[in-house]
C-alpha positions in Angstrom: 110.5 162.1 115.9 112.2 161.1 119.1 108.4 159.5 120.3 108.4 157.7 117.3 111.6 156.4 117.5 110.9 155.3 121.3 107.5 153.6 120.4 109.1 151.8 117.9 112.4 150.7 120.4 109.5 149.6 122.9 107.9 147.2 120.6 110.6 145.9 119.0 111.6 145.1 123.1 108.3 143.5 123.1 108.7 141.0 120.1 112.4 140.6 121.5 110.9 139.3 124.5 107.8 137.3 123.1 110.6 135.2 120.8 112.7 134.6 123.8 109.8 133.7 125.9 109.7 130.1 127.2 106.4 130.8 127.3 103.5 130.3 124.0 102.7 134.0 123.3 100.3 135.4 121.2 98.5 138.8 120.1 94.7 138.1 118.8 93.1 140.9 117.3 89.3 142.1 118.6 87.7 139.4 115.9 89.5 136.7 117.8 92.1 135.9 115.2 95.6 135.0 115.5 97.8 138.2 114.4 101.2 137.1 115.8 102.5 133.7 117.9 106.2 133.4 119.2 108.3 130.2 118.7 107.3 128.7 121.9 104.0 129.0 120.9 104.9 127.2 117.3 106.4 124.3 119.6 103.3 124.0 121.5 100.5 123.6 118.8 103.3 121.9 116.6 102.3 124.7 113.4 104.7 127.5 112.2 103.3 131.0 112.5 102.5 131.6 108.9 99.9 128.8 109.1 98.6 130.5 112.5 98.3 134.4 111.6 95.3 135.5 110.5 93.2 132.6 111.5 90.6 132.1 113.9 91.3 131.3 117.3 88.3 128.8 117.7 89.7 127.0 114.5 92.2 125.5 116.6 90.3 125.6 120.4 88.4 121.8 121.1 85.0 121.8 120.3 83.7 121.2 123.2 85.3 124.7 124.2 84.3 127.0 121.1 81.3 128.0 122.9 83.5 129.0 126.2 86.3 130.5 124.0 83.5 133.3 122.5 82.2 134.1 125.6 85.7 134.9 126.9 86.2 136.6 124.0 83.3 138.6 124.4 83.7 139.7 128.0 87.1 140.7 127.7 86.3 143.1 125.3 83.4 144.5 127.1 85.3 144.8 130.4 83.3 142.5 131.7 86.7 140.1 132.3 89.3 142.5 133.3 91.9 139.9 133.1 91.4 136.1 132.2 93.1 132.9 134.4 91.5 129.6 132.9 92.3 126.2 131.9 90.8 124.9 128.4 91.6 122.8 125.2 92.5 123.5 122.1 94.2 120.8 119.4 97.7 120.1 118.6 98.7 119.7 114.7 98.4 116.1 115.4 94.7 116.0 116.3 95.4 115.6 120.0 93.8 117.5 122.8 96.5 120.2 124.3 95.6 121.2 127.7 96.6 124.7 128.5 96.5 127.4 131.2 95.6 130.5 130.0 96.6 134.5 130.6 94.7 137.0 128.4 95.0 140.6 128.9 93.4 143.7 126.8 95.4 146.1 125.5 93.8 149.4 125.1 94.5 152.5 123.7 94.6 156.1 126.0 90.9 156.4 125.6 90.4 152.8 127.3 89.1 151.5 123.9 90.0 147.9 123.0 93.3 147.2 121.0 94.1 143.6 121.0 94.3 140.8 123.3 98.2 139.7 124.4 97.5 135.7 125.2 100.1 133.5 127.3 99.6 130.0 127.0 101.1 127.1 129.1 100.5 123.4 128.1 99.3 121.7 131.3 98.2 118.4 128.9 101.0 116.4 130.9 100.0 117.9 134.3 95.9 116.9 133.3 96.3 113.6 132.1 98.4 113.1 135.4 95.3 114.2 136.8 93.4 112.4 134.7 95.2 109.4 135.5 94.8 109.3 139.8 91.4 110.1 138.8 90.6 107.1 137.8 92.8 105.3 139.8 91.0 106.7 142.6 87.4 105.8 141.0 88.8 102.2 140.6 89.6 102.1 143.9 86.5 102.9 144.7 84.7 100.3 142.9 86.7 97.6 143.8 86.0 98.9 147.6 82.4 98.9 146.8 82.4 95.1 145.4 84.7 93.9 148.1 82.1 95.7 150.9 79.3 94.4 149.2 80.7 90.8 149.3 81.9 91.5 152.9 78.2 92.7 153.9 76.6 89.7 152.2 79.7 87.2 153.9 78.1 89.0 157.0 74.6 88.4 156.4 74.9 85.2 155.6 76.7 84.1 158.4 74.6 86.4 161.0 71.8 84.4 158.9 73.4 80.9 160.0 74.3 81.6 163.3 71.1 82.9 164.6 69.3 79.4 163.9 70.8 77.3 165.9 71.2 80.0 168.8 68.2 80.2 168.9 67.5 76.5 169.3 70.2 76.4 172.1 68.3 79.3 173.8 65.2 77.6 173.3 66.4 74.0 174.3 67.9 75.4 177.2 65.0 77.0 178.2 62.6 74.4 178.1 65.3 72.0 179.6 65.6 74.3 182.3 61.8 74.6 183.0 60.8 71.3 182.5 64.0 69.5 184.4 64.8 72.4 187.0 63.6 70.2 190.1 66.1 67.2 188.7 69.5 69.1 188.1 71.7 69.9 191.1 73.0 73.6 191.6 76.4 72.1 189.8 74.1 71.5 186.8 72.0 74.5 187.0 74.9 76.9 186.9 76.1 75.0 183.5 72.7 75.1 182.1 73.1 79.1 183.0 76.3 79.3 181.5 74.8 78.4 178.1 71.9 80.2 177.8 74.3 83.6 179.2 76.7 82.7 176.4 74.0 82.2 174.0 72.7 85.6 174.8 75.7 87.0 174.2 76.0 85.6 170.7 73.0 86.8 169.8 74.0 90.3 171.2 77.3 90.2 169.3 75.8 89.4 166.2 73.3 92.0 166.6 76.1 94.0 166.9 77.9 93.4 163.9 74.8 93.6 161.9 74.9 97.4 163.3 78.3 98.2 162.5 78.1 96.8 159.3 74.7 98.9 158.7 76.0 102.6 159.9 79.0 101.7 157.3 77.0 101.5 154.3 73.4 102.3 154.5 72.8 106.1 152.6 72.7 108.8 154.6 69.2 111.0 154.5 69.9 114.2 156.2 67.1 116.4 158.2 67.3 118.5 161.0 67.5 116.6 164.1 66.4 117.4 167.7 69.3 115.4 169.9 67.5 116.6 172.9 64.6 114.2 172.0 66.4 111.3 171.2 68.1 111.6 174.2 65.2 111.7 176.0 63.7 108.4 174.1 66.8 106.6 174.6 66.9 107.6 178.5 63.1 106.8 178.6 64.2 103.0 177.2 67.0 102.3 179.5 64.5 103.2 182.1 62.1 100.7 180.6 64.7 98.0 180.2 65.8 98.1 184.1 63.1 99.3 186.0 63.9 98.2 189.3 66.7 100.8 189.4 66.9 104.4 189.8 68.1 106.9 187.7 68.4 110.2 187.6 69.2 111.1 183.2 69.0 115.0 182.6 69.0 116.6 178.8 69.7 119.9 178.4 67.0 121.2 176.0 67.3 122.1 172.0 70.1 120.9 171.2 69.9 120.4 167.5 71.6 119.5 164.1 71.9 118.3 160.6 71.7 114.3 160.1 70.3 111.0 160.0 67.7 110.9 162.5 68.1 107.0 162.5 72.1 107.0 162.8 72.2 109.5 165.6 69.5 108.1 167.7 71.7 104.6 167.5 74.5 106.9 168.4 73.2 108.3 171.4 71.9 104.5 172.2 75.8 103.5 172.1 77.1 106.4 174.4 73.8 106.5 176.9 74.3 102.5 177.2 77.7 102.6 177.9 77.0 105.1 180.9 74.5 102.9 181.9 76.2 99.7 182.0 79.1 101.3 183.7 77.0 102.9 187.0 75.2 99.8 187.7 76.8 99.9 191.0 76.2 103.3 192.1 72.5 104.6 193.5 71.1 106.1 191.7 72.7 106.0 188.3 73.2 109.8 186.6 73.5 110.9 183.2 74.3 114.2 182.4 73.6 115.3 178.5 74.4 119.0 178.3 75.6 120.5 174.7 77.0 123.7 173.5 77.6 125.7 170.2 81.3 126.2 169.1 80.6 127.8 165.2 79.3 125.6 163.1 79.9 122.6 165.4 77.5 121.6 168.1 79.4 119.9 171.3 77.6 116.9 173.0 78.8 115.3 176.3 77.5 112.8 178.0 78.8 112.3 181.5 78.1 109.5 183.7 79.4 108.8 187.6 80.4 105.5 186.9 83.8 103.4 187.2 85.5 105.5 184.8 88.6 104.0 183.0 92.2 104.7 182.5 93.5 107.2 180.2 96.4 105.0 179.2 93.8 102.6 177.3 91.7 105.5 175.9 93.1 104.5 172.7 91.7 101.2 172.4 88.0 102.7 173.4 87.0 103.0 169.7 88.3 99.9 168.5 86.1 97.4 167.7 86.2 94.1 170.2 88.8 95.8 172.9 87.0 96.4 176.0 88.8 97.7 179.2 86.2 96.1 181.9 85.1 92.2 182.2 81.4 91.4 181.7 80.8 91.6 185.7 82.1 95.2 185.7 79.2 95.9 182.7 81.3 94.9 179.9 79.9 93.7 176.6 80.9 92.9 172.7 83.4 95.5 172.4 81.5 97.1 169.1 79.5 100.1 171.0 81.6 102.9 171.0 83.2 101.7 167.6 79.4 101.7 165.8 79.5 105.2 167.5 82.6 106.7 166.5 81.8 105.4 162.7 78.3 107.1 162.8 80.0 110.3 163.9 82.8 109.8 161.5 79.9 109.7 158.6 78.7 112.5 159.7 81.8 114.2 159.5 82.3 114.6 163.2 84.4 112.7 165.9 84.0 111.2 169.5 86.4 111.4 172.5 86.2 110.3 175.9 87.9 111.2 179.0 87.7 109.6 182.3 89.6 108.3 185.9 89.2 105.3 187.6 86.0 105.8 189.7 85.3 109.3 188.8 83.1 108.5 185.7 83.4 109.1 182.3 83.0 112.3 180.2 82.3 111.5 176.3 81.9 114.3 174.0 80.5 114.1 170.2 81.6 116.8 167.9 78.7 117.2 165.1 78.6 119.8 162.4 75.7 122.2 163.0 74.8 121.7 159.0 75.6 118.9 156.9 77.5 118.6 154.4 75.9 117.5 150.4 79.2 115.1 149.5 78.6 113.4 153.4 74.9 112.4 152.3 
């Protein structure tokens, strides 16, 4: 009698609690069908209980999610779910999707066999059309960046387009002025006739330049495994080629490999290896250190160079583009180098730092991951 009488204290405690629950409560029998549902639960799907009880759960899930709500059903029973934590629709009274966060828990008897399913139910609708909402805000975004970098990339080519014409007549003026009137100009003369075709040249550079940095930004990314050893090696081999008349000493420390654009990197290396070039002009012979190591999934690349170095109080102006910290006769250029590099490494979810002191060279070190990423390529 007393057991009884205790049993029967300990679920009336239990519907006591479900009707003071905040919370949308419900007990579902093992043929997935409503058997009792608390007020808060009334106030979520906007029925009362005696239209509820004794129906089938799926009659009131989404359709899209009748198929998910049976196979929950199914696993929970089997003990193949222990305990289900989801998200998934069902409809309001009103036709409307209701978004809620689930909690579904067997209850079973002292022989472990099934008895019913106790289901807590919070509406997240607010909280997924919120979602919902920056969603496509963001994917809007996105468009309208995608239009305004198209536009920007055709504003680009088209001027690149213009410009190179007539630089290339001025080059090719100057030229032929300077071959075929050389003997009749006076040193005054030939130094502005030098002048022009130098700042023609650099023109052409700088455009070339853009074209690049507008290029890394938005060309697709097709990911292999790259040897950076290699490439290293190539671009050495062409700044070699380009200035033969000095000597050089470039080492590359073997196998050092990761997961990229072949074409990207290569340009990469081109920007950094350059850069150490241009700045140890003036020492015999020019060295280039390329040595890499492996930190867990990130391979560390530096390139060290025994150039003029820099100061560290304008390190952070390295990567931006068109701020350069030396003057064309110290080996300066367009100012877009190391800001092509940095966006390369950037795409490939990496970074690029430098660290230097006034004529003690320059240390710059690319941090790649070993293995790329899908949602980078």
């Amino acid at each position: 009698m007393s057991n009884t009488t205790g049993q029967e204290t300990g679920v009336d405690r239990f519907r006591l609690a479900m009707a003071a629950s905040g919370v949308g409560m419900a007990i579902v029998d093992l043929n997935g069908h409503w058997v009792e549902v608390n007020p808060a639960f009334e106030r979520m799907f906007g029925y009362k209980a005696d239209e509820v009880v004794g129906r089938p759960t799926v009659a009131f899930t989404h359709p899209d999610d009748i198929s998910l709500t049976q196979s929950y059903l199914r696993g929970l029973i089997d003990g193949s779910i222990p305990v289900l934590d989801a998200q998934k629709r069902y409809l309001h009274r009103s036709g409307e999707t209701l978004w809620a966060h689930i909690n579904i828990a067997v209850m079973r008897n002292d022989e472990g066999a099934p008895l019913y399913l106790l289901v807590q139910l919070r509406d997240i609708s607010a909280q997924r059309a919120a979602e919902l909402a920056l969603e496509t805000r963001a994917d809007a975004e996105h468009a309208a960046r995608d239009v305004s970098n198209r536009q920007l990339q055709l504003f680009a080519d088209a001027v690149s387009h213009d410009l190179r014409a007539p630089l290339r007549s001025i080059e090719s003026f100057s030229a032929l002025l300077a071959d075929r009137a050389g003997d009749r100009l006076d040193d005054t003369d030939r130094d502005y006739l030098a002048r022009i075709r130098a700042a023609a040249s650099r023109m052409s550079s700088l455009l070339s330049a853009l074209n690049d940095l507008s290029y890394v930004t938005r060309t697709e990314l097709k990911a292999s495994i790259v040897d950076l050893s290699l490439l290293a090696d190539w671009v050495g081999a062409e700044l070699q080629d380009a200035d033969p008349q000095r000597r050089a000493e470039i080492r590359v420390q073997p196998d050092l490999q990761v997961e990229g654009d072949e074409r990207l990197l290569k340009l990469l290396l081109v920007q950094l290896m350059d850069n150490a070039w241009k700045f140890s002009r003036e020492r015999e012979p020019i060295r280039i250190d390329v040595s890499g190591r492996r930190d867990g999934d990130t391979l560390q690349v530096q390139i060290r160079d025994e150039g003029i170095g820099f100061d560290m109080r304008y390190a952070h102006k390295l990567f931006e583009p068109f701020q350069r910290l030396h003057g064309p006769d110290q080996g300066g250029g367009h100012g877009l180098g190391l800001a092509i590099a940095r966006r390369i490494a950037e795409r490939h979810r990496g970074c690029v730092r430098a660290e230097s002191q006034p004529e003690a060279g320059a240390i710059f070190t690319l941090e790649l991951p070993v293995s790329a990423a899908e949602e980078s390529f």
